[in-house]
N, CA, C and O atoms as a GROMACS GRO file, in nm:
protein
  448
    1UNK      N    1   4.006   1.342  -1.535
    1UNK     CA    2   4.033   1.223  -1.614
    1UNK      C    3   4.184   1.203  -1.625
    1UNK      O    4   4.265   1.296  -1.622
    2UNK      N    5   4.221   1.050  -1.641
    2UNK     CA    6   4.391   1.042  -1.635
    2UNK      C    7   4.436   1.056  -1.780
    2UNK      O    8   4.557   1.037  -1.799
    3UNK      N    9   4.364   1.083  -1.882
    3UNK     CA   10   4.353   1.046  -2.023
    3UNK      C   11   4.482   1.152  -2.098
    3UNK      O   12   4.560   1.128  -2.189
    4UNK      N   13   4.464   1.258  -2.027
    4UNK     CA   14   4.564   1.386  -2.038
    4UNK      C   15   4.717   1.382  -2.017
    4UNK      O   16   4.809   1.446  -2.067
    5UNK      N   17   4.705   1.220  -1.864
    5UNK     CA   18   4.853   1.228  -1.845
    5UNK      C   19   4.904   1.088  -1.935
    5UNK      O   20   4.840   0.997  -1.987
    6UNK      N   21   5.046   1.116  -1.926
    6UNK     CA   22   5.129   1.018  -1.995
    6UNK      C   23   5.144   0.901  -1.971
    6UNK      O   24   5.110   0.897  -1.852
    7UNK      N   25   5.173   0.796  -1.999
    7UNK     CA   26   5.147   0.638  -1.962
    7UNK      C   27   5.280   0.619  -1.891
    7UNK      O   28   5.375   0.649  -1.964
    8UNK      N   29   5.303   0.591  -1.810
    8UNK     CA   30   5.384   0.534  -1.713
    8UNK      C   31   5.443   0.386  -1.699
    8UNK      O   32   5.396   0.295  -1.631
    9UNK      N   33   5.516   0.384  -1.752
    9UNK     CA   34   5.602   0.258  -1.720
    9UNK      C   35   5.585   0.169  -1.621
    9UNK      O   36   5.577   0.052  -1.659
   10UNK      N   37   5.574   0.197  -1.461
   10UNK     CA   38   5.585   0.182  -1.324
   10UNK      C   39   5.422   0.115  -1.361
   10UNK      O   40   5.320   0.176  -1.394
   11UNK      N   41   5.450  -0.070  -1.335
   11UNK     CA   42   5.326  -0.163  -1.358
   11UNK      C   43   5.222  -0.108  -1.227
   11UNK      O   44   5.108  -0.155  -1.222
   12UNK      N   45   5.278   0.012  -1.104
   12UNK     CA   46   5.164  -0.023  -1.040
   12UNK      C   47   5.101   0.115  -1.038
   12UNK      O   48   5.014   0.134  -0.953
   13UNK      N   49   5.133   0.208  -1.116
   13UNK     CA   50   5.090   0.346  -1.172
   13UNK      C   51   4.999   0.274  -1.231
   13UNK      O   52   4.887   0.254  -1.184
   14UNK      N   53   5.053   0.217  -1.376
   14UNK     CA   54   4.973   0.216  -1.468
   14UNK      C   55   4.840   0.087  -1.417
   14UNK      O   56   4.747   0.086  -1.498
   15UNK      N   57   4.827   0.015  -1.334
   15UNK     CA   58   4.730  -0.085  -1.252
   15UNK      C   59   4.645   0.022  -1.210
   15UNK      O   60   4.549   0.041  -1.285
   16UNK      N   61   4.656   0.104  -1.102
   16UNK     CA   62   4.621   0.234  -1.092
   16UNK      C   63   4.530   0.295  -1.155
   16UNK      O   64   4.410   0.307  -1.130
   17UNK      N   65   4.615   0.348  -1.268
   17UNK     CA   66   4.459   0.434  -1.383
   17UNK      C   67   4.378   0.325  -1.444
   17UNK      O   68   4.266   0.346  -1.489
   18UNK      N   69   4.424   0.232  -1.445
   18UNK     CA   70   4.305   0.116  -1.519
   18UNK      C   71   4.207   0.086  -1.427
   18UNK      O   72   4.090   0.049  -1.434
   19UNK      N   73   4.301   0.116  -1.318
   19UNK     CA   74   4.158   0.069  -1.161
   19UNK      C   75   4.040   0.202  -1.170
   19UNK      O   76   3.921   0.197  -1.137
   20UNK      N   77   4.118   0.326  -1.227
   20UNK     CA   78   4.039   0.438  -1.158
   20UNK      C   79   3.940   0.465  -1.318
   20UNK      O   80   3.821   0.496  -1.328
   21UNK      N   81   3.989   0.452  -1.370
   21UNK     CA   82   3.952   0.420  -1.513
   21UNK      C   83   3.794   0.309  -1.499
   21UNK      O   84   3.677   0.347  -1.488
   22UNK      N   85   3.850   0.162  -1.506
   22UNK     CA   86   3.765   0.120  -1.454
   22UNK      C   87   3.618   0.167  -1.329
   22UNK      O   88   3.500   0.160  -1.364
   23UNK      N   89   3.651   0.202  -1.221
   23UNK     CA   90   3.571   0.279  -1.133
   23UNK      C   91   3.516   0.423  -1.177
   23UNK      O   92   3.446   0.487  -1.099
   24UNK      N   93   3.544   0.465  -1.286
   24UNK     CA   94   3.497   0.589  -1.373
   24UNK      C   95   3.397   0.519  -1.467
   24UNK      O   96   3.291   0.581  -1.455
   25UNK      N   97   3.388   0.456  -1.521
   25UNK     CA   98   3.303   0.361  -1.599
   25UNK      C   99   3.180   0.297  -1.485
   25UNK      O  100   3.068   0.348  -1.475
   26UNK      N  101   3.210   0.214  -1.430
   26UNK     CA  102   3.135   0.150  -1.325
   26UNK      C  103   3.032   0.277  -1.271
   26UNK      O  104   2.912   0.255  -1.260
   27UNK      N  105   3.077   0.384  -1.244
   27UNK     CA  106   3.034   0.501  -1.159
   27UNK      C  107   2.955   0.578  -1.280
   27UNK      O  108   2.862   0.654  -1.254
   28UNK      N  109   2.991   0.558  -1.388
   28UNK     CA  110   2.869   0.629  -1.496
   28UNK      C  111   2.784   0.532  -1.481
   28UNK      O  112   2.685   0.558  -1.413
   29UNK      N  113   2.794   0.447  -1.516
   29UNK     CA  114   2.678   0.301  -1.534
   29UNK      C  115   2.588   0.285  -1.392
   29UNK      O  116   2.474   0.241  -1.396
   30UNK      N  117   2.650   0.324  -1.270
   30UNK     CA  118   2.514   0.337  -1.201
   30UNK      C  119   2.487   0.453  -1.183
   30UNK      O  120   2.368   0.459  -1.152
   31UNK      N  121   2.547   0.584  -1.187
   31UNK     CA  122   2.428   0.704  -1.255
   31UNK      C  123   2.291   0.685  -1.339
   31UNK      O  124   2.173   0.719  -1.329
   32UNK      N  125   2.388   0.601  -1.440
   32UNK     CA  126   2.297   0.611  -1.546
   32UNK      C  127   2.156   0.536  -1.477
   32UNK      O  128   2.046   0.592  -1.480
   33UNK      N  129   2.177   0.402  -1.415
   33UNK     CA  130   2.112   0.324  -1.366
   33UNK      C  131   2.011   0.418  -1.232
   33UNK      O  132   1.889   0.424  -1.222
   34UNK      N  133   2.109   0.476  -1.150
   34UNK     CA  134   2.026   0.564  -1.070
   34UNK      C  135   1.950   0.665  -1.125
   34UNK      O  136   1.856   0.706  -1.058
   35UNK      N  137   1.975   0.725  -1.259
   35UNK     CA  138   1.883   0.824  -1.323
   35UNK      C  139   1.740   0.763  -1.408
   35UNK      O  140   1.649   0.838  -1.446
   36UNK      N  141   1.740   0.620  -1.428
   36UNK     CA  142   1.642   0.538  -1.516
   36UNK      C  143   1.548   0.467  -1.361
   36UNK      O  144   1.433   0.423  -1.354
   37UNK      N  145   1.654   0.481  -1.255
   37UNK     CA  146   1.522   0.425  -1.132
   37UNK      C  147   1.435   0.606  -1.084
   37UNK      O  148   1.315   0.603  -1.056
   38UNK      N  149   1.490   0.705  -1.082
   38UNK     CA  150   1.466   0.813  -1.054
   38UNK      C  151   1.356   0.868  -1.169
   38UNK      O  152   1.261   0.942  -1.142
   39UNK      N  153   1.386   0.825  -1.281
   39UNK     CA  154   1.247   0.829  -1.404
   39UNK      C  155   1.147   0.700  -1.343
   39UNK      O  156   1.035   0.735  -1.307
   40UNK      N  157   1.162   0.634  -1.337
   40UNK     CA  158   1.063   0.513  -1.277
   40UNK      C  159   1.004   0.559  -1.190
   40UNK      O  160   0.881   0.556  -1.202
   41UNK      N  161   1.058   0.618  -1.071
   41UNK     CA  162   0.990   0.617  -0.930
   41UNK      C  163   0.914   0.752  -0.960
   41UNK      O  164   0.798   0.754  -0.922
   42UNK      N  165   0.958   0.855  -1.018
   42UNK     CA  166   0.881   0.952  -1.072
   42UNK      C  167   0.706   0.929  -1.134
   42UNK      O  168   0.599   0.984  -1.107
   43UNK      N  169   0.748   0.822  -1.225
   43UNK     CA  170   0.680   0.762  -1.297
   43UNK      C  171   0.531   0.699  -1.237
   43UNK      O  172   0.414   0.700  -1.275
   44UNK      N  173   0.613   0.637  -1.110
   44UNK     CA  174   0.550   0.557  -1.037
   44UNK      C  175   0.435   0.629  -0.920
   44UNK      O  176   0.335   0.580  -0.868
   45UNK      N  177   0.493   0.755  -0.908
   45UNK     CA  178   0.439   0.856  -0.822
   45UNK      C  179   0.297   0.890  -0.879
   45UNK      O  180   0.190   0.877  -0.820
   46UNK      N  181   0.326   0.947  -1.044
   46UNK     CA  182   0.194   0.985  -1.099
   46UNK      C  183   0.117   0.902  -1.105
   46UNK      O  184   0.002   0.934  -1.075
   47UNK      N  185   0.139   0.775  -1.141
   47UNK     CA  186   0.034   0.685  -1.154
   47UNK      C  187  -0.055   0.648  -1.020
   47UNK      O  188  -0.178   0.644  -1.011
   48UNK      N  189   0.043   0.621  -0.921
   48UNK     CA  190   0.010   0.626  -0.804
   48UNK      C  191  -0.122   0.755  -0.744
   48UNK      O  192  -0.228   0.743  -0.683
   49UNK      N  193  -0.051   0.866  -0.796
   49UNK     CA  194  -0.180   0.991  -0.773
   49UNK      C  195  -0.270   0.985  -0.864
   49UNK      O  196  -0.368   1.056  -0.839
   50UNK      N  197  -0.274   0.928  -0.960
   50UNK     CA  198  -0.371   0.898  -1.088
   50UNK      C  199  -0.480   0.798  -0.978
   50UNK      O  200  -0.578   0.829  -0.911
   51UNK      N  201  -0.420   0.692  -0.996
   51UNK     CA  202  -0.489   0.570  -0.915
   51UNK      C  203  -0.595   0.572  -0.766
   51UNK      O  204  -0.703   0.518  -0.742
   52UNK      N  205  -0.504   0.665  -0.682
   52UNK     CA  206  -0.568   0.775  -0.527
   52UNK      C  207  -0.671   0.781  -0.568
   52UNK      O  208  -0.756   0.695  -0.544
   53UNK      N  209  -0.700   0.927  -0.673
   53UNK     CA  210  -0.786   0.993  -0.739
   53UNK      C  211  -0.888   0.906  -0.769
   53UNK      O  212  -1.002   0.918  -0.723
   54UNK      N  213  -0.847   0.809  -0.856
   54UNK     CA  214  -0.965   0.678  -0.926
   54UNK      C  215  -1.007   0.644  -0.800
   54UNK      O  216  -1.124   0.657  -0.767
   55UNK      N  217  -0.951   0.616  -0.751
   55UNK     CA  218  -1.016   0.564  -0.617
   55UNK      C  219  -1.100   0.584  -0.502
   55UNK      O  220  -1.166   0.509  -0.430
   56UNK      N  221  -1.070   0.737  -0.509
   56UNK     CA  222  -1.163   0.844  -0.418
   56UNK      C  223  -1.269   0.864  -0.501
   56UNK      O  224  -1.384   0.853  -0.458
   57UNK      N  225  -1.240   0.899  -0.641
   57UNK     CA  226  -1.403   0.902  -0.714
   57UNK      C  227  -1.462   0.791  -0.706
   57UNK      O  228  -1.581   0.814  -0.684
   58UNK      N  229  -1.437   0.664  -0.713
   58UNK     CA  230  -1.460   0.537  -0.673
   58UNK      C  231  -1.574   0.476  -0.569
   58UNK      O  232  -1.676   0.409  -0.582
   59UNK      N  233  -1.489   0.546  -0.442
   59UNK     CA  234  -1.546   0.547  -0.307
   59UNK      C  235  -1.636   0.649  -0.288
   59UNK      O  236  -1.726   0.624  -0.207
   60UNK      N  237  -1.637   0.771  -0.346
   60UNK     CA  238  -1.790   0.871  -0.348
   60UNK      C  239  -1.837   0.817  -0.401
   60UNK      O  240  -1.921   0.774  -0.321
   61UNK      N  241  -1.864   0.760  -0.522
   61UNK     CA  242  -1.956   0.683  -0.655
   61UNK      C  243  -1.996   0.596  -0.534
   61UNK      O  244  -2.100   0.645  -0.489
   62UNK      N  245  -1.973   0.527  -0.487
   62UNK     CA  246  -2.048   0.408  -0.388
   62UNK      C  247  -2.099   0.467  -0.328
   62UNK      O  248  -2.220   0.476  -0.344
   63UNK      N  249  -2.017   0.558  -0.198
   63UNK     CA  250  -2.105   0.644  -0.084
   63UNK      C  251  -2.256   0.719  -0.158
   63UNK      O  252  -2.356   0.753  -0.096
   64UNK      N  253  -2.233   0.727  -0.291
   64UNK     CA  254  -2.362   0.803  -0.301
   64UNK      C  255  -2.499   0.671  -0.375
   64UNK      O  256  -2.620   0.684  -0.355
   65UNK      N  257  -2.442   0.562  -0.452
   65UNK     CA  258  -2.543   0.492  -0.449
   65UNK      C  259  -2.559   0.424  -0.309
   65UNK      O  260  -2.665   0.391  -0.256
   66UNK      N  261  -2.494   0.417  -0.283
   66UNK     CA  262  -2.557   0.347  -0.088
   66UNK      C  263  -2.641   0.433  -0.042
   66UNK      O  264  -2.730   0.383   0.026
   67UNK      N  265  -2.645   0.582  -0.061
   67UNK     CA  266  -2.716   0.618  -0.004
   67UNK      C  267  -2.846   0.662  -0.053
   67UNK      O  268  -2.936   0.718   0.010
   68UNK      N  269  -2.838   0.599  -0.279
   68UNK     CA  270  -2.941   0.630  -0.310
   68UNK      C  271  -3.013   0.491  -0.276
   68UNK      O  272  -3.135   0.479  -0.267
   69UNK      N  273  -2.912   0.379  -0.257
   69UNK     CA  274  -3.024   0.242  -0.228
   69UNK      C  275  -3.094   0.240  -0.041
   69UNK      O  276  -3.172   0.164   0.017
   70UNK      N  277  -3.026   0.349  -0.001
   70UNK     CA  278  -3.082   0.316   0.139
   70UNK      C  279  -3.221   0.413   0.098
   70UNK      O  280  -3.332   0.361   0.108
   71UNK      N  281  -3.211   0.521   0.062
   71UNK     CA  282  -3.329   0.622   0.035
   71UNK      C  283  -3.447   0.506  -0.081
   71UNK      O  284  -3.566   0.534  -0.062
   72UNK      N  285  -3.438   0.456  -0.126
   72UNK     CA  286  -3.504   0.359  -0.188
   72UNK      C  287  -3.536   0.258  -0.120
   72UNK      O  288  -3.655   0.228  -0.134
   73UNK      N  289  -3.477   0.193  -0.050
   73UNK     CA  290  -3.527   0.077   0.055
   73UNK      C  291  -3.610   0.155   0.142
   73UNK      O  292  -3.727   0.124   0.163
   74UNK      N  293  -3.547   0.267   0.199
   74UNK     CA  294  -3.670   0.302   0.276
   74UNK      C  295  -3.820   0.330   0.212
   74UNK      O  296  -3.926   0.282   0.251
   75UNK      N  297  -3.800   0.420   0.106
   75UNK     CA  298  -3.951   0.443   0.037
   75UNK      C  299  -4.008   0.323   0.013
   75UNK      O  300  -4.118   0.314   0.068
   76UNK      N  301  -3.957   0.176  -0.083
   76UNK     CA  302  -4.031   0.073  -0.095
   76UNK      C  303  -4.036   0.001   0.008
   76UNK      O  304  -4.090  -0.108  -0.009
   77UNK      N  305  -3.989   0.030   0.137
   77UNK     CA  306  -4.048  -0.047   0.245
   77UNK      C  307  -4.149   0.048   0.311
   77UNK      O  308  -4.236  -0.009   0.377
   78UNK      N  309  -4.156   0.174   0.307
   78UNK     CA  310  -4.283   0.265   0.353
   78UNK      C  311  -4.392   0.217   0.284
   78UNK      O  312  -4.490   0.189   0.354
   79UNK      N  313  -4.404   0.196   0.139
   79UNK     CA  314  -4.479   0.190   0.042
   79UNK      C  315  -4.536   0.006   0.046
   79UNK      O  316  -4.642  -0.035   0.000
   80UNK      N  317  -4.464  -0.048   0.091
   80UNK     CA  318  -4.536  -0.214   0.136
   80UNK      C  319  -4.572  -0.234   0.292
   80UNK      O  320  -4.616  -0.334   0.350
   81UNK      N  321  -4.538  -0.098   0.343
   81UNK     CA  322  -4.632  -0.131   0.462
   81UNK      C  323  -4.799  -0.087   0.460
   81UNK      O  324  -4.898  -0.135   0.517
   82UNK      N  325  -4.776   0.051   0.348
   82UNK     CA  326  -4.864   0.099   0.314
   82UNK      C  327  -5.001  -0.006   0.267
   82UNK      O  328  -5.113  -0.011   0.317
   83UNK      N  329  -4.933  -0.096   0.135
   83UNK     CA  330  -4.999  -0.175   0.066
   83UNK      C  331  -5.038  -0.294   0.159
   83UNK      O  332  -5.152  -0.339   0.150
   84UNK      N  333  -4.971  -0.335   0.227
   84UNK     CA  334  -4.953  -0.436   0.349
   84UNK      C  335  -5.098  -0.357   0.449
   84UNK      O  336  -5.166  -0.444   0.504
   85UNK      N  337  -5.129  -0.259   0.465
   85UNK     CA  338  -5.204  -0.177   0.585
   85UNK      C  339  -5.316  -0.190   0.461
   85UNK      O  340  -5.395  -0.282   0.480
   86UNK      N  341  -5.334  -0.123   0.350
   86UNK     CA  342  -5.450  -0.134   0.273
   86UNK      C  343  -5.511  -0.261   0.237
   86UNK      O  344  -5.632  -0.280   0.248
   87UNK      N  345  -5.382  -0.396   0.171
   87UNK     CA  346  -5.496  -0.518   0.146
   87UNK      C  347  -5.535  -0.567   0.298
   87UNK      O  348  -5.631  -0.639   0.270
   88UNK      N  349  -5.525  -0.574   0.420
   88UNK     CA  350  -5.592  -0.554   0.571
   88UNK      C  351  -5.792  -0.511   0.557
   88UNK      O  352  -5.905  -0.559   0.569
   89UNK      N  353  -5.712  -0.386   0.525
   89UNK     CA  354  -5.837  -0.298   0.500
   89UNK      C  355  -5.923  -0.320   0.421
   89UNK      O  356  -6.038  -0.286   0.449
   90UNK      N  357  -5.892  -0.388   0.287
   90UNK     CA  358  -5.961  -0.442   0.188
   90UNK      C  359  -5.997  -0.602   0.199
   90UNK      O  360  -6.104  -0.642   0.154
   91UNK      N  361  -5.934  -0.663   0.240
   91UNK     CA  362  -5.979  -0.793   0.335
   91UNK      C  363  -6.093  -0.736   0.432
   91UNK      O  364  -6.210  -0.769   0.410
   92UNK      N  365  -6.067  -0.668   0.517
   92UNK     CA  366  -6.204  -0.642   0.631
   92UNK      C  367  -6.323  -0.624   0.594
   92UNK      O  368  -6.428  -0.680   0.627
   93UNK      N  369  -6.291  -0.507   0.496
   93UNK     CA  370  -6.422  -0.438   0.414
   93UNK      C  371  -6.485  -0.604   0.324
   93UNK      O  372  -6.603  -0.638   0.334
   94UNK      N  373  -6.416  -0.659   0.270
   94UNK     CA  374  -6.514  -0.780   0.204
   94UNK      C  375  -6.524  -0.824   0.254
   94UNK      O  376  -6.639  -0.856   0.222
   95UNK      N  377  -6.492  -0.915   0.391
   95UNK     CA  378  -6.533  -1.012   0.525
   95UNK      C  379  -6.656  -0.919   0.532
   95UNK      O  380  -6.759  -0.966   0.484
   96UNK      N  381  -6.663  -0.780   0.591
   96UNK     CA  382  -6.783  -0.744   0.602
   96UNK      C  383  -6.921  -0.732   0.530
   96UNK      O  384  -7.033  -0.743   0.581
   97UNK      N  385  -6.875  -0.696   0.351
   97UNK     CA  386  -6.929  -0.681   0.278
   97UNK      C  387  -7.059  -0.828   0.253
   97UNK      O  388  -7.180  -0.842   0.235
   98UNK      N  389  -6.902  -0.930   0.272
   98UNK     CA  390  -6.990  -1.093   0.250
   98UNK      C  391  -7.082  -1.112   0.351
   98UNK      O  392  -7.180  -1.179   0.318
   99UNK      N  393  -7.076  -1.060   0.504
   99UNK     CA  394  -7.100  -1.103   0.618
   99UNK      C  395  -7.243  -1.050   0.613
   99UNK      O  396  -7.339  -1.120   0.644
  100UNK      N  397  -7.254  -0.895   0.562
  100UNK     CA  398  -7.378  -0.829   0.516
  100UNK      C  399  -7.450  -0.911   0.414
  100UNK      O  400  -7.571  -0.932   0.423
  101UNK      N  401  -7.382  -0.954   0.327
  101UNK     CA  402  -7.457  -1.006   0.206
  101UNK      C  403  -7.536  -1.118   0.238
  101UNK      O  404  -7.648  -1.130   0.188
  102UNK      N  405  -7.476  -1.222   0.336
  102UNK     CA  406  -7.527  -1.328   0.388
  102UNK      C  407  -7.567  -1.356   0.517
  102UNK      O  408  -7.592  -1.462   0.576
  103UNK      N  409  -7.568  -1.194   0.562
  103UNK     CA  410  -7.656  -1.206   0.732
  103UNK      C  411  -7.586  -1.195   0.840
  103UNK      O  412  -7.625  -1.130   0.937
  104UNK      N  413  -7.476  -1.256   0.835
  104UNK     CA  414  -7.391  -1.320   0.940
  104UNK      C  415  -7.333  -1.212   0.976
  104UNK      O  416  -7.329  -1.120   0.895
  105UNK      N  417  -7.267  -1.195   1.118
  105UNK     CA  418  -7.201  -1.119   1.155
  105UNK      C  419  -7.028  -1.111   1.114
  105UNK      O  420  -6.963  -1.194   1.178
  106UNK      N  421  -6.964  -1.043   1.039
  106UNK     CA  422  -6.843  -1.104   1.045
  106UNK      C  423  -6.753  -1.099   1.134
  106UNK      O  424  -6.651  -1.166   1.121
  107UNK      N  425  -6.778  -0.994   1.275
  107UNK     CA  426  -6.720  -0.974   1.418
  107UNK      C  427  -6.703  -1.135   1.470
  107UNK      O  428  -6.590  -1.175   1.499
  108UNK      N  429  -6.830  -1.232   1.481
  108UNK     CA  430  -6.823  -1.311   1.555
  108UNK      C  431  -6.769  -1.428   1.434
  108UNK      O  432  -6.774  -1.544   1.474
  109UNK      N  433  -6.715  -1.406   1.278
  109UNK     CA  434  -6.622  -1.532   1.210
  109UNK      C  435  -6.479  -1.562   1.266
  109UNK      O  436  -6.389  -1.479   1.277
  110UNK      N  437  -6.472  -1.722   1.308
  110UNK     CA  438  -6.454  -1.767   1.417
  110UNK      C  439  -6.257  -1.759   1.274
  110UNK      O  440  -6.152  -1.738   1.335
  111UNK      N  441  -6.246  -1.775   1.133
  111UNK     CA  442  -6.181  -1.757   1.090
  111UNK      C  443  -6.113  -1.623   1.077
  111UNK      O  444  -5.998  -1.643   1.038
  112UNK      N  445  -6.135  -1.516   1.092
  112UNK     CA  446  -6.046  -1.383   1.128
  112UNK      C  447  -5.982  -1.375   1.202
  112UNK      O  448  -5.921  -1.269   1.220
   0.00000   0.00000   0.00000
């Protein structure tokens, strides 16, 4: 610091320490400024790995209902082919049942 030495007469000494003076000031103020972006970006990091994290639990949470709605689509589509194959079966059986009841053959109903 020039603070120690004596003030100097000579206008371009003393221009001098006011310059360096000045540029000693200026040069704390963006420390300071570089130490408040260096807390920020810090800052910015965790949240950032906070957020990753949310996000990956996020994307398993989906991967696993997708794969509980695909395991479900498949069973209720097994299960309506099923029902789909039985009212068939239960249609035939009463075509036949009626066909008996009233004589007729239901092989040769020209509507089946």
């Amino acid at each position: 610091m020039m603070s120690s030495q004596r003030p100097s007469n000579n206008p371009e000494v003393t221009y001098l320490n006011e310059r360096v003076k000045m540029l000693e000031d200026e040069n704390a103020y963006v420390n300071h400024l570089n130490d408040d972006l260096v807390d920020e970006n810090n800052r910015l990091f965790e949240e950032k790995q906070q957020l990753k994290e949310q996000l990956d639990e996020a994307n398993r949470a989906r991967e696993k209902a997708e794969e509980t709605l695909a395991r479900a689509t498949e069973f209720w589509r097994a299960a309506e082919d099923e029902l789909a194959e039985k009212i068939d079966q239960i249609e035939s059986l009463t075509r036949q049942l009626e066909g008996k009841a009233t004589g007729t053959d239901p092989k040769k109903d020209i509507s089946s």
